[in-house]
mmCIF file of the N, C-alpha and C atoms, coordinates in Angstrom:
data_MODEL
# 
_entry.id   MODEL 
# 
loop_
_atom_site.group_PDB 
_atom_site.id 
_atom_site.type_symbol 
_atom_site.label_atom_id 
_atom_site.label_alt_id 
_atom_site.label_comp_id 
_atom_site.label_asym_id 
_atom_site.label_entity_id 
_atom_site.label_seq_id 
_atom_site.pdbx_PDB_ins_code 
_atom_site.Cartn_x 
_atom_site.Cartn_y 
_atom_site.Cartn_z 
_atom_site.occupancy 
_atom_site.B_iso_or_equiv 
_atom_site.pdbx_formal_charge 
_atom_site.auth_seq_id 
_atom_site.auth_comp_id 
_atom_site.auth_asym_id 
_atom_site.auth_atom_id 
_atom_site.pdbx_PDB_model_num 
ATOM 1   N N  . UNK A 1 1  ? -5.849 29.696 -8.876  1.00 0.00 ? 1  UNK A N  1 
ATOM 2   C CA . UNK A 1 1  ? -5.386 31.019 -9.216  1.00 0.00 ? 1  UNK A CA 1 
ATOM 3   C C  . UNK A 1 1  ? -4.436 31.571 -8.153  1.00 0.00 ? 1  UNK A C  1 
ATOM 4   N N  . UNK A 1 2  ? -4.625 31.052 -6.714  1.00 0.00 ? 2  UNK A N  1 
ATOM 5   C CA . UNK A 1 2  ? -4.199 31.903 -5.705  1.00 0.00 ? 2  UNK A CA 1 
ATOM 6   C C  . UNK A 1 2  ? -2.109 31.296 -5.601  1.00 0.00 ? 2  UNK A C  1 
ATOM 7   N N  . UNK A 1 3  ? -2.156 30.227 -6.626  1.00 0.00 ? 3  UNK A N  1 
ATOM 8   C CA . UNK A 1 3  ? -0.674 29.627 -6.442  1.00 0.00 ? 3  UNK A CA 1 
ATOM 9   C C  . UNK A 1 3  ? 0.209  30.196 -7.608  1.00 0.00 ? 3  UNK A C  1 
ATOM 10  N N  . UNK A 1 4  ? -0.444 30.473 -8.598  1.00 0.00 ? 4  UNK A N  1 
ATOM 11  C CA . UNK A 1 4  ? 0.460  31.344 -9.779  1.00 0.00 ? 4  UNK A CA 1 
ATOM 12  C C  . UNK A 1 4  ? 1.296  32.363 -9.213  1.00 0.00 ? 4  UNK A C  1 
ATOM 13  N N  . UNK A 1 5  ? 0.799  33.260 -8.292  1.00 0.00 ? 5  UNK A N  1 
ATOM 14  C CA . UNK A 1 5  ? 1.569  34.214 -7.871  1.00 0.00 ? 5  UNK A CA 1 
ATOM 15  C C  . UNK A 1 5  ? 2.689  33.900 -6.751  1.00 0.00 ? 5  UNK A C  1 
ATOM 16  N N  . UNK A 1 6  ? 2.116  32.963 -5.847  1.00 0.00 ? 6  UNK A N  1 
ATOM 17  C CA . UNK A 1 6  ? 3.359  32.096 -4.967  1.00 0.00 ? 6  UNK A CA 1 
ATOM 18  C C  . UNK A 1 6  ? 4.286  31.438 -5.660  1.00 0.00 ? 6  UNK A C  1 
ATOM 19  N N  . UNK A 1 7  ? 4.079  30.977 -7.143  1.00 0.00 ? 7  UNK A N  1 
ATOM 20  C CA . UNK A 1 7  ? 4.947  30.379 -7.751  1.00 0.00 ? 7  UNK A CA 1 
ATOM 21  C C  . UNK A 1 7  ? 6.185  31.253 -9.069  1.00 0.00 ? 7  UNK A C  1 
ATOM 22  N N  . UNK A 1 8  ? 5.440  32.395 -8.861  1.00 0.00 ? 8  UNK A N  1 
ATOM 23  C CA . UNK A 1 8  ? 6.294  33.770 -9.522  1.00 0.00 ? 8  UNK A CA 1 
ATOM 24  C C  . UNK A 1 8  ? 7.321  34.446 -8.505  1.00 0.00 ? 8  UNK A C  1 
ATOM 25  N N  . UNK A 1 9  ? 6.888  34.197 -7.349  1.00 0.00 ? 9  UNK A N  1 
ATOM 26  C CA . UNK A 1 9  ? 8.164  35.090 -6.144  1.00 0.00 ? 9  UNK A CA 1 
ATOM 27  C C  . UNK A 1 9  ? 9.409  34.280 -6.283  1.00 0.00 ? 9  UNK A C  1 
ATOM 28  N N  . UNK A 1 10 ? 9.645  33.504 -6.567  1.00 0.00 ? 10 UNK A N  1 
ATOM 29  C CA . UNK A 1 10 ? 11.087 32.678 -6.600  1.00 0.00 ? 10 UNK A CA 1 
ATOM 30  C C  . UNK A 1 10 ? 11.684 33.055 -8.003  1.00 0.00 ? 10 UNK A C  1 
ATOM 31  N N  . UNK A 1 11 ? 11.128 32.942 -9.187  1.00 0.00 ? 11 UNK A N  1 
ATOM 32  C CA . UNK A 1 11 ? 11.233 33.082 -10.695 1.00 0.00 ? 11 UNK A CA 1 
ATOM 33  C C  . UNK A 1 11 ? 11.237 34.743 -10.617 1.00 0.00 ? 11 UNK A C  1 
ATOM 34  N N  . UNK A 1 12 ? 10.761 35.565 -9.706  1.00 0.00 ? 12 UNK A N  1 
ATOM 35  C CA . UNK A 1 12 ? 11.332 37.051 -10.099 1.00 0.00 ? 12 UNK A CA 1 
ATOM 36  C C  . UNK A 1 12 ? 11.953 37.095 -9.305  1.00 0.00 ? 12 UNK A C  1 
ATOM 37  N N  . UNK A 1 13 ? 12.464 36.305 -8.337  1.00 0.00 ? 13 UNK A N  1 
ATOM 38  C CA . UNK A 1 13 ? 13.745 36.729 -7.220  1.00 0.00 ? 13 UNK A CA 1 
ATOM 39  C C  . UNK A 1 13 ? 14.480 36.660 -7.713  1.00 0.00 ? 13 UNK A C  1 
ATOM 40  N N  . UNK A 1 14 ? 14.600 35.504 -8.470  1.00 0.00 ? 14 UNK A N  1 
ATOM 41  C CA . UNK A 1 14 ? 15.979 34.501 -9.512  1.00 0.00 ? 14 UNK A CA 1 
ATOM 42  C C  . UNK A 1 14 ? 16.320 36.017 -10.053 1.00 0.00 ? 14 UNK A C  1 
ATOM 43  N N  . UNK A 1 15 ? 15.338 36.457 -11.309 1.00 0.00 ? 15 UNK A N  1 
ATOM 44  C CA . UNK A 1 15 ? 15.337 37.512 -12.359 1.00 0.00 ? 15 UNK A CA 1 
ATOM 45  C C  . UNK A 1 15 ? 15.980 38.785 -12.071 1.00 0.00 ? 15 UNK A C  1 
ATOM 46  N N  . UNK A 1 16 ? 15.367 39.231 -10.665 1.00 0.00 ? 16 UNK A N  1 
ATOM 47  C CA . UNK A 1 16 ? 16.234 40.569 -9.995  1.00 0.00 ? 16 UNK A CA 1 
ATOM 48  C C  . UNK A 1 16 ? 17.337 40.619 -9.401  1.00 0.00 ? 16 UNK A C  1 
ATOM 49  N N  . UNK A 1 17 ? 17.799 39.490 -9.202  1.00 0.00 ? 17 UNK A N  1 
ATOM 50  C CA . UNK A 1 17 ? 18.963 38.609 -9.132  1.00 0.00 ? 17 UNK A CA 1 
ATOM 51  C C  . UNK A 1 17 ? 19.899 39.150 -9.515  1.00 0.00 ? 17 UNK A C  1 
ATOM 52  N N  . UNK A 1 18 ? 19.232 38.076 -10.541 1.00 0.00 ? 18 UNK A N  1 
ATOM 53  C CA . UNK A 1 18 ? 20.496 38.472 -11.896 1.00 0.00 ? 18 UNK A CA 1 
ATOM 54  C C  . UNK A 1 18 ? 20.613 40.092 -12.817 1.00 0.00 ? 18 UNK A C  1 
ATOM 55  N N  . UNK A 1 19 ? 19.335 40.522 -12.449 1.00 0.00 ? 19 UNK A N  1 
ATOM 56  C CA . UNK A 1 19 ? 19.525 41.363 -13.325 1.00 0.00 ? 19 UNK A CA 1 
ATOM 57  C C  . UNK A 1 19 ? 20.231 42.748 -12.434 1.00 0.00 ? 19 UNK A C  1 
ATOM 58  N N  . UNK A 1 20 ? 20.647 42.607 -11.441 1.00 0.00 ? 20 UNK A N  1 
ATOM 59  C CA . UNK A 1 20 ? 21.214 43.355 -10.640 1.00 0.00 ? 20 UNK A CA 1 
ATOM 60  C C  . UNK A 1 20 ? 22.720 42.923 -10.511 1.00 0.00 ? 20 UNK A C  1 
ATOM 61  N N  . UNK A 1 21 ? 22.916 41.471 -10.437 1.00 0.00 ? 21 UNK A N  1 
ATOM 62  C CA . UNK A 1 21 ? 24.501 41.377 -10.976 1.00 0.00 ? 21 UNK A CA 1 
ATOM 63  C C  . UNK A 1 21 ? 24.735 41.789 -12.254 1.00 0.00 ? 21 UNK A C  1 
ATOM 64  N N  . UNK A 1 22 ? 23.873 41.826 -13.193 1.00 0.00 ? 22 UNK A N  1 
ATOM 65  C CA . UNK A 1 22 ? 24.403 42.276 -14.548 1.00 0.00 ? 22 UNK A CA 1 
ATOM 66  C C  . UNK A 1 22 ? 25.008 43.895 -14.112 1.00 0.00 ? 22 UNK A C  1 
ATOM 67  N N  . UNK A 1 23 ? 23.325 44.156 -13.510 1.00 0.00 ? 23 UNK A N  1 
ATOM 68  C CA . UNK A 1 23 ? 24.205 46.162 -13.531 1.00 0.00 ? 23 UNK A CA 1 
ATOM 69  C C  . UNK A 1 23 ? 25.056 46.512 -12.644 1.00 0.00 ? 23 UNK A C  1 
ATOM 70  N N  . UNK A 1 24 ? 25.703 45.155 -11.625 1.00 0.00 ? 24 UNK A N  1 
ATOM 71  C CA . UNK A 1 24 ? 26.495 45.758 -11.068 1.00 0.00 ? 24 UNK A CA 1 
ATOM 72  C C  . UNK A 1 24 ? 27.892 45.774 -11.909 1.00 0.00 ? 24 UNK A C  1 
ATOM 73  N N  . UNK A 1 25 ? 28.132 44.461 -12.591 1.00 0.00 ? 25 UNK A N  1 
ATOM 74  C CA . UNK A 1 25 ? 29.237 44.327 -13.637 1.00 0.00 ? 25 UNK A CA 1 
ATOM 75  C C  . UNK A 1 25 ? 29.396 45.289 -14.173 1.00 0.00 ? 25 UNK A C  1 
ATOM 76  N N  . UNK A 1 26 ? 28.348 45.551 -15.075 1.00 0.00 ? 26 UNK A N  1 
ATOM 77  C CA . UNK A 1 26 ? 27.842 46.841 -16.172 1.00 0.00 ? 26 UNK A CA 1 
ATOM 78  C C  . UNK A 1 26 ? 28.845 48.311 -15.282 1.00 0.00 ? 26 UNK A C  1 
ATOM 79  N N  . UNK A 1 27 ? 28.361 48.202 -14.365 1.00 0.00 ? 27 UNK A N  1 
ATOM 80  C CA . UNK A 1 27 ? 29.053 49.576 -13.499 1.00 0.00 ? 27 UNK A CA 1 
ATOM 81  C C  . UNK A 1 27 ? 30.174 49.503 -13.502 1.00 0.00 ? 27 UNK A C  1 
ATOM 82  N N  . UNK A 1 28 ? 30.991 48.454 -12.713 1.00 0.00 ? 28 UNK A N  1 
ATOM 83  C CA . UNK A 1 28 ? 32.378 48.559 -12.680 1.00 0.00 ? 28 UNK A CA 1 
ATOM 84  C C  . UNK A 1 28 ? 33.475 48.153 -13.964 1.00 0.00 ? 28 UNK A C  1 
ATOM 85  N N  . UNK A 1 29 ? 32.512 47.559 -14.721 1.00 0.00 ? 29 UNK A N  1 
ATOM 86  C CA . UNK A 1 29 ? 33.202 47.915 -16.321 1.00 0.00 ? 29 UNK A CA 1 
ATOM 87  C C  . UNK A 1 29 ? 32.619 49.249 -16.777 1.00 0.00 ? 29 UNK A C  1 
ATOM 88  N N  . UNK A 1 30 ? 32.070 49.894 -16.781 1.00 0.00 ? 30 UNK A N  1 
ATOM 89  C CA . UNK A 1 30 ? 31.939 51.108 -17.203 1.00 0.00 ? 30 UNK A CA 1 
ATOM 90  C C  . UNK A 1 30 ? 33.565 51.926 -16.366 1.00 0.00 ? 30 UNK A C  1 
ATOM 91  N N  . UNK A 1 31 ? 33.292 52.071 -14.837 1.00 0.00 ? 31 UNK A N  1 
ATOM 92  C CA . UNK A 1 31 ? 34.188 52.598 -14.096 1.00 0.00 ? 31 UNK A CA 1 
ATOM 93  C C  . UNK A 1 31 ? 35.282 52.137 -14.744 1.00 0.00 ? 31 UNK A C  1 
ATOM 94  N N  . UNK A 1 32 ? 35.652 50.910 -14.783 1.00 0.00 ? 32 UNK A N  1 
ATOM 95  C CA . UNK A 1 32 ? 37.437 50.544 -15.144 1.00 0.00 ? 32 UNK A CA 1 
ATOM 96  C C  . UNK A 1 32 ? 37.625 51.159 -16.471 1.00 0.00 ? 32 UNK A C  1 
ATOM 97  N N  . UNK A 1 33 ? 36.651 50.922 -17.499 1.00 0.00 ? 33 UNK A N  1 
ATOM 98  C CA . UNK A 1 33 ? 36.955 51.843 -18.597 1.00 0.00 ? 33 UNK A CA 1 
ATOM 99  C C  . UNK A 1 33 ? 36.875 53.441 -18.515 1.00 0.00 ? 33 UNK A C  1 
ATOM 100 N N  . UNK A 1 34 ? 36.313 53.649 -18.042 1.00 0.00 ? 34 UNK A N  1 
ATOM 101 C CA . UNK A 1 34 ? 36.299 55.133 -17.429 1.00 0.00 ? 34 UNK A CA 1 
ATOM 102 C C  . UNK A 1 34 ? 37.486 55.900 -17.351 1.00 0.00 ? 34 UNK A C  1 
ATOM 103 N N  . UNK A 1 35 ? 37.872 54.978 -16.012 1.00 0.00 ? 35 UNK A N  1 
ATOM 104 C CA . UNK A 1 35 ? 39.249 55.314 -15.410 1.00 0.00 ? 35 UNK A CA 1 
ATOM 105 C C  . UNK A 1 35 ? 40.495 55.050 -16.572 1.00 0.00 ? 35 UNK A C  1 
ATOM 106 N N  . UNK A 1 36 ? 40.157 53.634 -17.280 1.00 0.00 ? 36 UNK A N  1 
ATOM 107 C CA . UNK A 1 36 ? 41.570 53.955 -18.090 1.00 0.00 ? 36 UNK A CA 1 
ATOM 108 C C  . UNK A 1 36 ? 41.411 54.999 -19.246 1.00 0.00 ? 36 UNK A C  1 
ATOM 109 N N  . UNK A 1 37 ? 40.402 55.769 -19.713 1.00 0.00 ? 37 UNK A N  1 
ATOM 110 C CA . UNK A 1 37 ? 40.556 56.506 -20.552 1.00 0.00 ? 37 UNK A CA 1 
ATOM 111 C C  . UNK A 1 37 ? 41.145 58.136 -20.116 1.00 0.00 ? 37 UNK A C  1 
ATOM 112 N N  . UNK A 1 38 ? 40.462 58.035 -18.460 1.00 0.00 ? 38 UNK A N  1 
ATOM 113 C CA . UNK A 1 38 ? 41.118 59.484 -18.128 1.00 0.00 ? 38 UNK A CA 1 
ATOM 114 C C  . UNK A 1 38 ? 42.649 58.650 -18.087 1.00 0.00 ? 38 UNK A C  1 
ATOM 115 N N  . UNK A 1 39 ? 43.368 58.074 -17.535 1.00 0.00 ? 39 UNK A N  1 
ATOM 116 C CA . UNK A 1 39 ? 45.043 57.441 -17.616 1.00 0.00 ? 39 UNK A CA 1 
ATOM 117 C C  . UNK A 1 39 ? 45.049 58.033 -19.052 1.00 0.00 ? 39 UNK A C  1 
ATOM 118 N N  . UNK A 1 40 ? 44.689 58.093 -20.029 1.00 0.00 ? 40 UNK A N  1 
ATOM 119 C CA . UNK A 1 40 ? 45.398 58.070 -21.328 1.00 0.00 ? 40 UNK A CA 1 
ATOM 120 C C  . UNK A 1 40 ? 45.122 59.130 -21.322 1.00 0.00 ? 40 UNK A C  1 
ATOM 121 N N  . UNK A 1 41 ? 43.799 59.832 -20.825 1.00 0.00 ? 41 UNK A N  1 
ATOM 122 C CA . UNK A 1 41 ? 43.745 61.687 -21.381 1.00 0.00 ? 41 UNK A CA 1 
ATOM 123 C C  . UNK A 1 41 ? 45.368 62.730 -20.294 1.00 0.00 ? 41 UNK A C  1 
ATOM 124 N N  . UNK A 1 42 ? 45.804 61.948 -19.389 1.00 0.00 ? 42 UNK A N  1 
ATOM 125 C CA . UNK A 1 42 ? 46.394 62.066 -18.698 1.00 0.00 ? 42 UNK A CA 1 
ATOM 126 C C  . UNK A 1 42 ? 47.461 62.288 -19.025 1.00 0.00 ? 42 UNK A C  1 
ATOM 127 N N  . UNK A 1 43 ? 47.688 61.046 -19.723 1.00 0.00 ? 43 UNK A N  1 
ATOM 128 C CA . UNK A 1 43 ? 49.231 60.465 -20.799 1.00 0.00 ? 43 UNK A CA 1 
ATOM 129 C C  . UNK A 1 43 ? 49.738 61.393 -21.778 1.00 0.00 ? 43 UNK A C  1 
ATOM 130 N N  . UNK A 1 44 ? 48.209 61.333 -22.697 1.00 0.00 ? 44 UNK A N  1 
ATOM 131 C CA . UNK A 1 44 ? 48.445 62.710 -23.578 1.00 0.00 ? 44 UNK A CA 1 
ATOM 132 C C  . UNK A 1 44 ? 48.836 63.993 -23.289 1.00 0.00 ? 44 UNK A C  1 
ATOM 133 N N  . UNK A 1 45 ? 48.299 64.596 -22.158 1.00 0.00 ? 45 UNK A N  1 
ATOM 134 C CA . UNK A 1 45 ? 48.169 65.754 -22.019 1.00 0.00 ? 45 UNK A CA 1 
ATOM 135 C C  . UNK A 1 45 ? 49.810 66.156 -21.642 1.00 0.00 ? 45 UNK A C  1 
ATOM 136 N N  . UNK A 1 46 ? 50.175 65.345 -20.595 1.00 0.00 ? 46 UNK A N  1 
ATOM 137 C CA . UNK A 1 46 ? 51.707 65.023 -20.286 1.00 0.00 ? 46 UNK A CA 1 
ATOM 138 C C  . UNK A 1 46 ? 52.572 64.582 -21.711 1.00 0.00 ? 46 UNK A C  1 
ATOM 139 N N  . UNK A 1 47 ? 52.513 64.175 -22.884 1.00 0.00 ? 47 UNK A N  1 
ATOM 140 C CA . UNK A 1 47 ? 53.294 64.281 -23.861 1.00 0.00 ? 47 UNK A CA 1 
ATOM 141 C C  . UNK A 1 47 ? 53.131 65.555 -24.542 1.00 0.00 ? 47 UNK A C  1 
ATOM 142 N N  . UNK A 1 48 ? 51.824 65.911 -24.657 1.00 0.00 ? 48 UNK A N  1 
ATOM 143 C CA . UNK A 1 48 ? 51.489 67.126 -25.438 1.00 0.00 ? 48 UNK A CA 1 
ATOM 144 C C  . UNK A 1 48 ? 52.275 68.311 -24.987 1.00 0.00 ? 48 UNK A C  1 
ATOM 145 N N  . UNK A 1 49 ? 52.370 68.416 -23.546 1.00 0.00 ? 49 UNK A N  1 
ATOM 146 C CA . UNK A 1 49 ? 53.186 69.600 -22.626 1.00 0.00 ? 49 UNK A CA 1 
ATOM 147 C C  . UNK A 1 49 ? 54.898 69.369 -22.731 1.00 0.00 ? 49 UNK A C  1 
ATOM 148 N N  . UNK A 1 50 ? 55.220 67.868 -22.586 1.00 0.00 ? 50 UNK A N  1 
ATOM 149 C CA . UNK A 1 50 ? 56.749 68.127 -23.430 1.00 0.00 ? 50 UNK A CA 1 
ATOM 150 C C  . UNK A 1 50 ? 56.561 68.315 -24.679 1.00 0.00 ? 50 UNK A C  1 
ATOM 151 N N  . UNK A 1 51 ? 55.593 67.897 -25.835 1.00 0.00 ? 51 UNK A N  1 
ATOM 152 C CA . UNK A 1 51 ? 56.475 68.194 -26.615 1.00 0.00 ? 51 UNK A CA 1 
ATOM 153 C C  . UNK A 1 51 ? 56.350 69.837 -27.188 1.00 0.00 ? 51 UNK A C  1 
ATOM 154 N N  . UNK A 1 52 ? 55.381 70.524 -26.404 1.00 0.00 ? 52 UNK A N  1 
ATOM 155 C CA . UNK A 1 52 ? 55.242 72.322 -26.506 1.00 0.00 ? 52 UNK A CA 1 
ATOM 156 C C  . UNK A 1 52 ? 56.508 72.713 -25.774 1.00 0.00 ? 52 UNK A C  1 
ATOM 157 N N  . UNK A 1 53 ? 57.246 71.865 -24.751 1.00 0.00 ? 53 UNK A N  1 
ATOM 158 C CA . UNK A 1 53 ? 58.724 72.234 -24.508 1.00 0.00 ? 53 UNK A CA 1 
ATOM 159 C C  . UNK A 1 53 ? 59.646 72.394 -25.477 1.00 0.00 ? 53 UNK A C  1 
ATOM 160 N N  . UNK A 1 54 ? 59.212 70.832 -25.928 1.00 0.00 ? 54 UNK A N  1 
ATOM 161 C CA . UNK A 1 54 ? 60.611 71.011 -26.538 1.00 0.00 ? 54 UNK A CA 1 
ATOM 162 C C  . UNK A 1 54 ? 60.507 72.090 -27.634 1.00 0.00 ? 54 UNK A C  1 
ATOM 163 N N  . UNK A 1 55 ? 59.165 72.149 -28.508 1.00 0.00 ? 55 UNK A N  1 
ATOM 164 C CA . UNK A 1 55 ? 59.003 73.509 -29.282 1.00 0.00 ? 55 UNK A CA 1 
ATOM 165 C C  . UNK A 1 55 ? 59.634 74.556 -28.853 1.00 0.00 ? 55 UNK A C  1 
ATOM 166 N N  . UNK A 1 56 ? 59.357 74.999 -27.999 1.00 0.00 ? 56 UNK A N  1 
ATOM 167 C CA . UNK A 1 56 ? 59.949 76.193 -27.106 1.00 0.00 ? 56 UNK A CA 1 
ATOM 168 C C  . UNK A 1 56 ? 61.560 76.582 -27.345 1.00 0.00 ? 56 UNK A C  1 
ATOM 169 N N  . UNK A 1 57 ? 61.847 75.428 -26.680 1.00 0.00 ? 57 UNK A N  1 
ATOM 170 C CA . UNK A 1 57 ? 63.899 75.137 -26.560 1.00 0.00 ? 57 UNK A CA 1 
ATOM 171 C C  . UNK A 1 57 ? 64.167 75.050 -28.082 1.00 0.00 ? 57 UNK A C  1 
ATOM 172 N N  . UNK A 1 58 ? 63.135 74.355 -29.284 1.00 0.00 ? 58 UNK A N  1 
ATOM 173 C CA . UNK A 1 58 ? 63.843 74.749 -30.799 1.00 0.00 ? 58 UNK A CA 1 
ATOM 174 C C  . UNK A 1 58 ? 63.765 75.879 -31.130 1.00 0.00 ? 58 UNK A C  1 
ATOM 175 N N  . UNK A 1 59 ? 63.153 76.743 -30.821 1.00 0.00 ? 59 UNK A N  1 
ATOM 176 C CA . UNK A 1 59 ? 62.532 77.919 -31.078 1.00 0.00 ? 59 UNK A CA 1 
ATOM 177 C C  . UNK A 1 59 ? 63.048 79.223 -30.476 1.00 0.00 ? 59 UNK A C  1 
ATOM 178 N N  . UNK A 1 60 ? 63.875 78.463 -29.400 1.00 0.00 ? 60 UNK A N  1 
ATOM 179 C CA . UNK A 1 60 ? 64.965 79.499 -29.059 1.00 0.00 ? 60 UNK A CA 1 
ATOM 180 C C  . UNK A 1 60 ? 66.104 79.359 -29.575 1.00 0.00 ? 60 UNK A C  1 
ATOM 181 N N  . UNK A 1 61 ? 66.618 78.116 -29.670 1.00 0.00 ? 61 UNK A N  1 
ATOM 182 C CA . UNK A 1 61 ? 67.552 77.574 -30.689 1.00 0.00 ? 61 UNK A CA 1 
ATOM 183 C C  . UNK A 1 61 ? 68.018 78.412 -32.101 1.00 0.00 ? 61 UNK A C  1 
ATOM 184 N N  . UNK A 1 62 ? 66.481 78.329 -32.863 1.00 0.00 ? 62 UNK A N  1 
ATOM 185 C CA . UNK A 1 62 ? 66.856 78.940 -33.587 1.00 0.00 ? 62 UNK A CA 1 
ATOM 186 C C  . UNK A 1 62 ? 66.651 80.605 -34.072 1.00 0.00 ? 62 UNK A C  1 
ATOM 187 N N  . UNK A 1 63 ? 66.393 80.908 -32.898 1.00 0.00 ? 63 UNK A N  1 
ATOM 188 C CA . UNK A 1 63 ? 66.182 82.316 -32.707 1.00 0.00 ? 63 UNK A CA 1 
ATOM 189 C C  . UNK A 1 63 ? 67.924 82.353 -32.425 1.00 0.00 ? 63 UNK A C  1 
ATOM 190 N N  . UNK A 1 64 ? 68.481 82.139 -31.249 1.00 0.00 ? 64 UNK A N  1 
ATOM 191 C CA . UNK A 1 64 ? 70.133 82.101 -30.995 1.00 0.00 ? 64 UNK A CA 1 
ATOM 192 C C  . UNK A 1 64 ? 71.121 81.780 -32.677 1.00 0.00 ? 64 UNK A C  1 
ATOM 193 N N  . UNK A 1 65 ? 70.266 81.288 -33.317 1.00 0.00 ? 65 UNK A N  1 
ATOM 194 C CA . UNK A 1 65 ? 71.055 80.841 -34.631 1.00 0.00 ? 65 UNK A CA 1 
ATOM 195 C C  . UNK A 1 65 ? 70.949 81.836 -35.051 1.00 0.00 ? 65 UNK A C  1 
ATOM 196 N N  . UNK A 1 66 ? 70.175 82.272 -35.220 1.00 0.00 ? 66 UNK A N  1 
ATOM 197 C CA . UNK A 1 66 ? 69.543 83.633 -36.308 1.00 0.00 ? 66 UNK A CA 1 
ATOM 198 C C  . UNK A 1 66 ? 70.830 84.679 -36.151 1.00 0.00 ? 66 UNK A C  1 
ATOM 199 N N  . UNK A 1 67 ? 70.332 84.784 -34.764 1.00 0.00 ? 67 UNK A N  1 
ATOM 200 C CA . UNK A 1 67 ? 71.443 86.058 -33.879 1.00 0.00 ? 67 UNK A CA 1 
ATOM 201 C C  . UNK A 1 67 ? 72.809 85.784 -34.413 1.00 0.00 ? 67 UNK A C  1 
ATOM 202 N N  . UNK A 1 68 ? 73.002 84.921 -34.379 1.00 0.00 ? 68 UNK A N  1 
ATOM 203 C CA . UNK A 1 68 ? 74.715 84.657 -34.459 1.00 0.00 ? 68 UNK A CA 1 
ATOM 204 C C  . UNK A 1 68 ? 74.806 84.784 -36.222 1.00 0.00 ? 68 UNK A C  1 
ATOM 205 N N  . UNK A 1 69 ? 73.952 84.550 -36.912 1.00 0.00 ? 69 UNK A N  1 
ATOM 206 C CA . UNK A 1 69 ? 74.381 84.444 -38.282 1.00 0.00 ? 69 UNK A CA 1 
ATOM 207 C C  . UNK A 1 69 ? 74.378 85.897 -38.287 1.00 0.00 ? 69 UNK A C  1 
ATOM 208 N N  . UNK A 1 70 ? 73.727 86.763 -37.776 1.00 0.00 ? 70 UNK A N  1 
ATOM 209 C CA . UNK A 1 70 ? 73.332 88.297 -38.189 1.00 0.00 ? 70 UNK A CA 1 
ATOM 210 C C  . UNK A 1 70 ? 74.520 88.775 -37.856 1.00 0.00 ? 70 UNK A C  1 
ATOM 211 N N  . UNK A 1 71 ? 74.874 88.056 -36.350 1.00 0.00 ? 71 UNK A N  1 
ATOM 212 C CA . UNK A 1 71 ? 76.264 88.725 -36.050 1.00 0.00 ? 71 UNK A CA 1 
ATOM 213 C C  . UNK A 1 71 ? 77.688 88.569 -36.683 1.00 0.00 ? 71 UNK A C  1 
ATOM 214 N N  . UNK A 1 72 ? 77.506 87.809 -37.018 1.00 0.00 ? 72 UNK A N  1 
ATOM 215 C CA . UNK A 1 72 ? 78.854 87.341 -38.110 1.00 0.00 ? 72 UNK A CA 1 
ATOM 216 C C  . UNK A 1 72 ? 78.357 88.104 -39.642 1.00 0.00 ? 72 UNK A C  1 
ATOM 217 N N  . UNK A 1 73 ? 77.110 88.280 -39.653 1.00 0.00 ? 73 UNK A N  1 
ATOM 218 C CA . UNK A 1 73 ? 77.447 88.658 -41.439 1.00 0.00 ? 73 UNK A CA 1 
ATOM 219 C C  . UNK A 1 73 ? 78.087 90.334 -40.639 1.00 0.00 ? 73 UNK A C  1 
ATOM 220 N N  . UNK A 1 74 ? 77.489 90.842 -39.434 1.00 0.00 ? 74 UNK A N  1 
ATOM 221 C CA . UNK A 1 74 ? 77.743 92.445 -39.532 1.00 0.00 ? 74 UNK A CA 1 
ATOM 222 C C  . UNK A 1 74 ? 79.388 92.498 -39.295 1.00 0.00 ? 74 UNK A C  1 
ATOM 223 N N  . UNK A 1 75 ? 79.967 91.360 -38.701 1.00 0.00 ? 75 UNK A N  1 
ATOM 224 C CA . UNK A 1 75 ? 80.976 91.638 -38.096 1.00 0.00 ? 75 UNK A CA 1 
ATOM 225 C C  . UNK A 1 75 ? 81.788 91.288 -39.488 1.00 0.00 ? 75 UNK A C  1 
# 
C-alpha cells in the first residue's frame, strides 16, 4: 500500500505539468486575441470618426449650395 502513493508523485507531476502549460497557452492566446480585437475596436473607431468628418464637410457643402441657390433665385 505504502508504494501506490510513491508511484503517483511522478504521474501527477507529469499531469500538473502539463496542465499548467495548457493554461499558460490558454492565457497568451486569450491575450493575443484580446489584443487584436481592441486593434480592430481601434480601427473602427478611427474610420467611424472620419467618416462623421467627412459627414460634416457634406453637410456644409450642402448647406453652401443651398445658400447660393437662394442667392441667385433672390438676385
Amino acid at each position: 500500500m505504502g508504494s501506490i502513493p510513491d508511484m503517483m508523485f511522478p504521474v501527477l507531476g507529469v499531469g500538473v505539468l502539463g496542465l499548467t502549460t495548457i493554461c499558460i497557452v490558454a492565457i497568451v492566446c486569450w491575450y493575443k486575441s484580446r489584443d487584436k480585437e481592441l486593434q480592430i475596436q481601434r480601427e473602427m473607431r478611427l474610420r467611424e470618426m472620419e467618416h462623421q468628418q467627412k459627414m460634416r464637410e457634406l453637410e456644409v457643402e450642402r448647406e453652401k449650395a443651398k445658400a447660393a441657390q437662394v442667392h441667385e433665385g433672390v438676385v
